[in-house]
Each structure stands twice: as C-alpha cells, then as structure tokens.
C-alpha positions in Angstrom: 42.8 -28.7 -10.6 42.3 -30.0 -14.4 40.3 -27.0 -16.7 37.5 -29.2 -17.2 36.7 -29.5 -13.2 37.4 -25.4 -12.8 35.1 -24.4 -15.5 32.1 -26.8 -14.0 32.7 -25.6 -10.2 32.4 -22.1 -12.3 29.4 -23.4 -13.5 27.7 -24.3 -10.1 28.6 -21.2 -9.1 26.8 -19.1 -11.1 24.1 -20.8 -10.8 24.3 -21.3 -6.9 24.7 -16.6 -7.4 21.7 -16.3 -10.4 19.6 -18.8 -8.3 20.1 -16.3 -5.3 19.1 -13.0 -7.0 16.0 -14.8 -8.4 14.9 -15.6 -4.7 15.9 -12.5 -3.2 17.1 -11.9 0.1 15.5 -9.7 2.8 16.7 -6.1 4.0 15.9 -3.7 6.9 16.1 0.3 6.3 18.4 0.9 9.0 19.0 4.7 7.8 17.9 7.6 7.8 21.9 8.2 6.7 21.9 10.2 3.6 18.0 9.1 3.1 19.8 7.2 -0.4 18.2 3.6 -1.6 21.2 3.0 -3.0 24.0 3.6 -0.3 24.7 -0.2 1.2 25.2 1.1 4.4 21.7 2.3 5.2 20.5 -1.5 4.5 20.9 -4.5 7.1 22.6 -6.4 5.8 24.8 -4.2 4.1 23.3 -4.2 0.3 21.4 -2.5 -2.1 17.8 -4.0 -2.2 16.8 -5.0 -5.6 13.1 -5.8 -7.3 13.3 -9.8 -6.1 14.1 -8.8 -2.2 11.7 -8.4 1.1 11.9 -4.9 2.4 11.3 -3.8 5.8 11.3 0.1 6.9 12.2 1.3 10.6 12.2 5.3 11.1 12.3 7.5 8.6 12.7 5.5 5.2 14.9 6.4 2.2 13.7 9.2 -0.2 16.1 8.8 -3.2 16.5 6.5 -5.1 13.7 4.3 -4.4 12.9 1.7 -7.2 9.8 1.2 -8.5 9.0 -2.5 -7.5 9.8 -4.8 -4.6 9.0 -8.3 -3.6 7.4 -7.1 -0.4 6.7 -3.6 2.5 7.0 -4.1 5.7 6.5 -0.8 7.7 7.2 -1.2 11.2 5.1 0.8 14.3 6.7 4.5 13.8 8.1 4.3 10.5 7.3 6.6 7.6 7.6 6.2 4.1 7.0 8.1 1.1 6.4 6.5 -2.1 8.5 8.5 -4.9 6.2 9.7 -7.9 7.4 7.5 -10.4 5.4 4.7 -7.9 5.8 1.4 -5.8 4.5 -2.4 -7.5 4.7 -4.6 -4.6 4.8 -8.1 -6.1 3.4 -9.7 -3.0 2.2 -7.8 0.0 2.2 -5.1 2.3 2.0 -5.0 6.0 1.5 -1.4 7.5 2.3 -0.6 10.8 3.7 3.2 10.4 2.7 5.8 7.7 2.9 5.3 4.3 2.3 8.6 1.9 1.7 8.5 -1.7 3.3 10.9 -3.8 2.8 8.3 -7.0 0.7 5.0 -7.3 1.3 2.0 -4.6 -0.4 -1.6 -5.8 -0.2 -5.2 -4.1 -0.8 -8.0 -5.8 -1.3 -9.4 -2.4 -3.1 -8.3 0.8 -2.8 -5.3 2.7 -2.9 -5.3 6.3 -3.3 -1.8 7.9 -3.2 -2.5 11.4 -2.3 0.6 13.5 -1.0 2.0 10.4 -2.3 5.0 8.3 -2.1 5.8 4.7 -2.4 8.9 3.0 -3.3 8.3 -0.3 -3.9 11.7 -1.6 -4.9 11.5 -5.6 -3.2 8.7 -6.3 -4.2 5.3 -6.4 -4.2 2.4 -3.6 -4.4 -0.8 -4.8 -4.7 -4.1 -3.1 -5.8 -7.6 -2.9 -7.4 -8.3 0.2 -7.6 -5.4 2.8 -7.3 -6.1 7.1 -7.2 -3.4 9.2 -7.2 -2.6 12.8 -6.7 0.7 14.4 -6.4 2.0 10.7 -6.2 4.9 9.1 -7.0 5.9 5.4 -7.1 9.1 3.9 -7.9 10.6 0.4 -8.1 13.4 -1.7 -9.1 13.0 -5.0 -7.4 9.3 -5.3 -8.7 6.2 -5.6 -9.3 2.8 -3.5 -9.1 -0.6 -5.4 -9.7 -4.2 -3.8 -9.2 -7.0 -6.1 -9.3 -9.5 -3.4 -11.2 -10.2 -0.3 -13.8 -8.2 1.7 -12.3 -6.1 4.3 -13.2 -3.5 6.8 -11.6 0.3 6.7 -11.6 1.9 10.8 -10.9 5.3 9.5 -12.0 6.9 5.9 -11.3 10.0 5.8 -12.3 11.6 2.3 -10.9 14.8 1.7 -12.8 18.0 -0.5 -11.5 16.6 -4.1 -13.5 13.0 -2.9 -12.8 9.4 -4.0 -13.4 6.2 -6.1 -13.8 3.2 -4.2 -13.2 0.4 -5.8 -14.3 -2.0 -3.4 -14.5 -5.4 -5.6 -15.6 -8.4 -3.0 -16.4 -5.7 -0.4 -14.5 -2.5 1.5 -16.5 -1.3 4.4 -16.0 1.8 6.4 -16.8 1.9 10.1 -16.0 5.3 10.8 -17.2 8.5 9.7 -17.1 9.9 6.4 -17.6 12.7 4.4 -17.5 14.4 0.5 -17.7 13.1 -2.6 -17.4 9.6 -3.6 -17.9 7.7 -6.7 -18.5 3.6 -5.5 -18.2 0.4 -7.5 -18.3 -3.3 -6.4 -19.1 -3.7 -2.5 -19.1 -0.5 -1.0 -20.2 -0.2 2.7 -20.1 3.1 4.8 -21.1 2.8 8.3 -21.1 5.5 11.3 -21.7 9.6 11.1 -22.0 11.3 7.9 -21.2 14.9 7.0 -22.4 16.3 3.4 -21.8 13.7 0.9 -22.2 13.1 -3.0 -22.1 9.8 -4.5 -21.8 9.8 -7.9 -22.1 6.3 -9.1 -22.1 2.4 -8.6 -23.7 0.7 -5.6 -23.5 2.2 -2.0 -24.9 0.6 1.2 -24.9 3.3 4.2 -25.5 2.2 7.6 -24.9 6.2 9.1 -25.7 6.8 12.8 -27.1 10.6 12.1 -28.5 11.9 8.9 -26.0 14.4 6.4 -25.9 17.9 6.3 -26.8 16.9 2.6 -27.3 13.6 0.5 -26.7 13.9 -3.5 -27.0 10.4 -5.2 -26.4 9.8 -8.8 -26.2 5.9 -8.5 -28.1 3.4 -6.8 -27.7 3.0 -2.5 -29.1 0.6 -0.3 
C-alpha cells in the first residue's frame, strides 16, 4: 500500500472513532463488583461510560467514581442509585423505575418519568423538564423541586421537617398527602390530606380532603 492511500484510510478512521465517541454508545451497570465507575468489567459491554453514552442501572449502582454528566438514567425496577455530591447533569432524560438518592444536585434537560420509582431528594435540588409519574414516590427535606417543562402529576410528596421549594413551572400537582413547610412558585397543586403546613410564598391551589392541624400562608392560595 502507497503512503498516500495509508495516511487517508488513517484518516477515515479517525473520523469513523471521533464520530463514535461524539454519538456515544449505551452501557448497562452490571456490577455491584468493586462498586467503581471506572472498572470496565462492571459495564455491559465491557467499557467505561463517558459523558456522550446512555446509561442504564440494575442492582446496586456504582458509588465511586461516578462522573458528573451523562447522555441519559435509566434505573430499572429494584435498582438504587446514589448521586455522588459533586452531582449528576443528565443531557437528555431520566426514566425511574428503582430509587434514586441525592447526595448532590440531579437535573434533566429532558423529562422525568417516575413510574414505580422513588426519589429521595433530601436538600438538594431535582430538576426536570416535564415530570410523569405513576406509582411514584418523592421525598424532600429542605431541597427543592424544579419543572421547566410540562405539567405533571406527583403520587407521593412527602415533605420532610426542613420543607421545600416547588418550582412547578407549567404545573406539578400532588395527589397524595402532604405535610410542612413549602415555599411554591409557577403551578403548584396539592390535593388529598393535609397535616400542619406553612406556605411561604408564590401561588398554591389546595384541593385537601380534611382540614390541617394548622394553615400559615404568606403568599397567595387558591
């Protein structure tokens, strides 16, 4: 082979390789193993998932090592997965079938189905674009809810002592009950049984089935 041919089937080829990395490829947790991001051998296929690639989660997910952004979460039914403190950007969506906890911030820039899944968002911050649930569970403690996208309905809202900021932007309704502090904006909706609650600002429509232990409003309700 002449060097002018080698050097252009060179060529292709490194296009054909930065071409793949731009797409990314898609990876199933397979582990626990050492519990390590990086170790190949916990991945199916046997690689280290990078910021461009589609990750999916089954049993207990990795808790070293995680990087801080992926193209999209997939948790499947029993899964858990914690995200690390530094934080999770998901460039695309997630799709929640397990339990996610948040020990640092987890955002979307696409949708967020919850269906059968549950979320612990503790006093971080959930964000999303678009929310579907199902069987769902969210819970917070001094965190904070954000939809950027299209209404959607929450099953299960449970807000902790340290309360919560709902963000609900085209709408987030809760159909279950719910309890403590929260501070509304956009579309907020509770629905269902109330204990003691203090909203502290924004707009809040409550549809409650029995009246709270106590009602303190700072903000305007419908």
């Amino acid at each position: 082979m002449n060097r002018p041919a080698a050097k252009r089937i060179g060529l292709i080829f490194g296009l054909m390789m930065g071409a793949a990395g731009a797409w990314g490829g898609s990876y199933t947790w397979t582990g626990p193993g050492d519990g390590n991001w990086s170790t190949a051998t916990n991945w199916t296929p046997n690689a280290i998932p990078v910021s461009t690639d589609d990750i999916t989660i089954n049993g207990v997910g990795p808790t070293t090592n995680v990087i801080a952004t992926v193209k999209s979460l997939t948790m499947n039914s029993g899964s858990s997965f914690s995200i690390p403190a530094i934080g999770m950007t998901v460039t695309t969506i997630i799709s929640n079938a397990g339990t996610l906890t948040l020990n640092g911030n987890l955002s979307a820039t696409g949708t967020l189905t919850n269906t059968n899944g549950t979320i612990a968002v503790g006093l971080n911050t959930l964000s999303f674009a678009g929310y579907t649930g199902g069987t769902d569970i969210i819970t917070v403690n001094g965190g904070i809810i954000t939809n950027t996208g299209a209404s959607g309905i929450i099953t299960t809202l449970t807000v902790q002592a340290s309360g919560a900021t709902i963000n609900g932007g085209a709408g987030l309704t809760a159909t279950g009950a719910v309890s403590n502090a929260i501070t509304p904006s956009g579309a907020v909706t509770l629905n269902g049984t109330m204990a003691a609650l203090s909203v502290t600002g924004g707009t809040l429509t409550l549809n409650l089935a029995s009246s709270a232990t106590s009602l303190s409003m700072s903000g305007a309700s419908n």
